[in-house]
C-alpha positions as CSV (number, residue, x, y, z in Angstrom):
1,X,0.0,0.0,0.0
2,X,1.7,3.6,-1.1
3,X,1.9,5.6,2.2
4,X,0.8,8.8,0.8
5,X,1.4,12.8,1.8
6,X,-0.7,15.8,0.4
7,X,-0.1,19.0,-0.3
8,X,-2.5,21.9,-0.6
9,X,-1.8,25.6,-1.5
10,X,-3.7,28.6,-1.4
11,X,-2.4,32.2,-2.5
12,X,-4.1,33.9,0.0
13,X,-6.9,33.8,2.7
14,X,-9.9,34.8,0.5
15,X,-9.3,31.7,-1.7
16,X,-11.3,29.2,-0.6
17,X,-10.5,26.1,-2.3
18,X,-8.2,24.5,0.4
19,X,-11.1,22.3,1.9
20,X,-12.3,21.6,-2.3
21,X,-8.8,20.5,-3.1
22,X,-8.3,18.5,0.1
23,X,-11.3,15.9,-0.7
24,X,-10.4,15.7,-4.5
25,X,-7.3,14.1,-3.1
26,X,-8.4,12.1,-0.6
27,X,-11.0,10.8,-3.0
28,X,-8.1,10.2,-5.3
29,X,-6.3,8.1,-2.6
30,X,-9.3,6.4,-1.8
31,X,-9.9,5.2,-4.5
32,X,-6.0,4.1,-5.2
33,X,-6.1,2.1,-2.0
34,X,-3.4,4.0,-1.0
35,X,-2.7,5.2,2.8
36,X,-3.3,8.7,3.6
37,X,0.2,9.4,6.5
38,X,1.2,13.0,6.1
39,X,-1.7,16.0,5.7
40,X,-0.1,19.6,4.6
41,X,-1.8,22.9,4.3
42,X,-0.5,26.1,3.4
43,X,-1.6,29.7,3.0
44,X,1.2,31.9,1.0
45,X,2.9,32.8,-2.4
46,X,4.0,30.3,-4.4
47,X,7.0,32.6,-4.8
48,X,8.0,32.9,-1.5
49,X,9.4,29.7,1.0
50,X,6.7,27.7,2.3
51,X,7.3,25.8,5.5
52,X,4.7,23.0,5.3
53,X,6.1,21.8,1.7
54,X,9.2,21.5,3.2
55,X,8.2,19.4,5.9
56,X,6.5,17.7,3.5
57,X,10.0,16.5,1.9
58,X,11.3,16.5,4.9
59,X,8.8,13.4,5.3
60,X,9.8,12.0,1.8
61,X,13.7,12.1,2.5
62,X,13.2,10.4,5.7
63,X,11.2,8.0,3.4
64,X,7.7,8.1,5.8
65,X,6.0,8.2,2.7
66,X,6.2,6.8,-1.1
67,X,4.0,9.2,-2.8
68,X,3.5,12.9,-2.8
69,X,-0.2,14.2,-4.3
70,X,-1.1,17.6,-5.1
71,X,-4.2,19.2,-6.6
72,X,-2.6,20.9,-9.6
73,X,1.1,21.3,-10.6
74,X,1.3,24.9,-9.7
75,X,0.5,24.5,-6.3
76,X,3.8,22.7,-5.5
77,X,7.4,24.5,-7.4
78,X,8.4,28.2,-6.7
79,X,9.5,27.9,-10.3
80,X,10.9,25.5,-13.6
81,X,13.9,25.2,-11.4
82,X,12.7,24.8,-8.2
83,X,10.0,22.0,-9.3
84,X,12.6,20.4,-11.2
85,X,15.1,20.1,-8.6
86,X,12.3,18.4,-6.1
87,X,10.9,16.4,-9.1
88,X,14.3,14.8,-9.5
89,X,15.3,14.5,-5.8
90,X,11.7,12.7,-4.8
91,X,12.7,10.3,-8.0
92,X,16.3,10.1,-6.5
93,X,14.6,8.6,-3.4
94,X,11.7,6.4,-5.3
95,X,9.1,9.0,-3.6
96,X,6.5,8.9,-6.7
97,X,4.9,12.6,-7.4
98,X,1.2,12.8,-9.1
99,X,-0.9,15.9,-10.0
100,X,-4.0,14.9,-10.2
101,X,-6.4,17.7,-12.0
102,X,-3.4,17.3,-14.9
103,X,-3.5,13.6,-14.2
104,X,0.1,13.3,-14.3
105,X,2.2,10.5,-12.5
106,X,5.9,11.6,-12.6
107,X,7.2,8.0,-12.3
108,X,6.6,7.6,-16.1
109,X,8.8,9.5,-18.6
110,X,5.8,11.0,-20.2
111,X,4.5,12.4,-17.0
112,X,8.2,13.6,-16.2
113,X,8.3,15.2,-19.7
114,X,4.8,17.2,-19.3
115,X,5.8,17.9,-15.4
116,X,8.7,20.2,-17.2
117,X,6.2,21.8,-20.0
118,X,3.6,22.3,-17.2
119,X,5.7,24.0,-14.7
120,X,7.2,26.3,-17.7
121,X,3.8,27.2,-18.0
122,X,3.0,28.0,-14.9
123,X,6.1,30.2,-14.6
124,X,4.9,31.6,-17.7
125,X,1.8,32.2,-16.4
126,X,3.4,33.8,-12.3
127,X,5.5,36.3,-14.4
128,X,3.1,37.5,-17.1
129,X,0.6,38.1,-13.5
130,X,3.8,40.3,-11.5
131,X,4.6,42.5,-15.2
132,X,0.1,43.2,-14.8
133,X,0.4,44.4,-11.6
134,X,3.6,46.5,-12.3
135,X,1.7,48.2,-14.8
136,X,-1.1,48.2,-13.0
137,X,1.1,50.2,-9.9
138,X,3.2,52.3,-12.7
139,X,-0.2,53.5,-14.1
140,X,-1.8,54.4,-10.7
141,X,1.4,56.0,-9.6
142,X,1.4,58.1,-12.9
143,X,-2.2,59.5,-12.2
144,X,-1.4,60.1,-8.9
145,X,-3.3,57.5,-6.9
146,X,-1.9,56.4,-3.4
147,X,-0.1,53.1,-3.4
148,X,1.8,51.1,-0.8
149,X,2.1,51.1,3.0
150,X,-0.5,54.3,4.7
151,X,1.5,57.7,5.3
152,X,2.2,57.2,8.9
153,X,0.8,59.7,11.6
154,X,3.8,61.8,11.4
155,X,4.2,62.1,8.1
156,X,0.9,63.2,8.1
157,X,1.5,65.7,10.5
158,X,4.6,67.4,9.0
159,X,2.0,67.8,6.0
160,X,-0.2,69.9,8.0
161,X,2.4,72.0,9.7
162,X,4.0,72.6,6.3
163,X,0.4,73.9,5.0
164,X,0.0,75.8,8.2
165,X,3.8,77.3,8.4
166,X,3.8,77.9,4.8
């Protein structure tokens, strides 16, 4: 029986697919007959470090668990080279990796070869998102709108005294 550990990502609070994505894959291990061992949830970038999917390969490398699940690809690599590098070190260890809304099992070489064309994508897809909103900020900054972190108290307050004092 394939001792199993999921991963689940969200971007950010508001999203609220973390329970939906959750039951797809335990469905999916049900109906494997596989062994649900290690449970991971996360809230954050995929950009940034996430703790939990490193404990969750912690857990591979100690070899607790033979197969890692995800909802979809993009949940899991920071980018190509970081989903590469983890794709190869989980088959280094014989820890199988499957996506399964792409319904793709990494232990075959034509779910390795997609795994690559998939994660291009969604790197693709991550930096075309960051050059939006840099226009999106560039554009608001050019007609003058407010953006970033409030004008603290005193900032605010040198404002008045320097409409007051002249």
């Amino acid at each position: 029986m394939m001792r199993t550990g999921i991963y689940a990502r969200v971007s950010t609070h508001d999203q609220q697919t973390l329970p939906m994505q959750l039951s797809q894959m335990k469905d999916y291990i049900n109906n494997r007959q596989w062994t649900l061992t290690a449970e991971f949830q996360e809230v954050g970038s995929g950009a940034k470090i996430r703790p939990k999917r490193e404990e969750l390969l912690k857990v591979a490398r100690r070899r607790e668990i033979d197969a890692i699940l995800v909802w979809k690809l993009d949940r899991s690599g920071r980018s190509l080279a970081d989903l590469i590098t983890s794709l190869n070190e989980l088959r280094e260890l014989g820890v199988v990796f499957v996506s399964i809304t792409e319904a793709l099992d990494f232990s075959t070489p034509s779910g390795r070869a997609m795994a690559g064309m998939l994660s291009t994508f969604a790197e693709f897809e991550r930096d075309i998102i960051r050059e939006r909103v840099k226009a999106g900020i560039a554009n608001a900054r050019d007609k003058g709108k407010p953006h970033g972190r409030p004008k603290t108290a005193s900032n605010k307050l040198d404002k008045i005294l320097e409409l007051i004092l002249g």
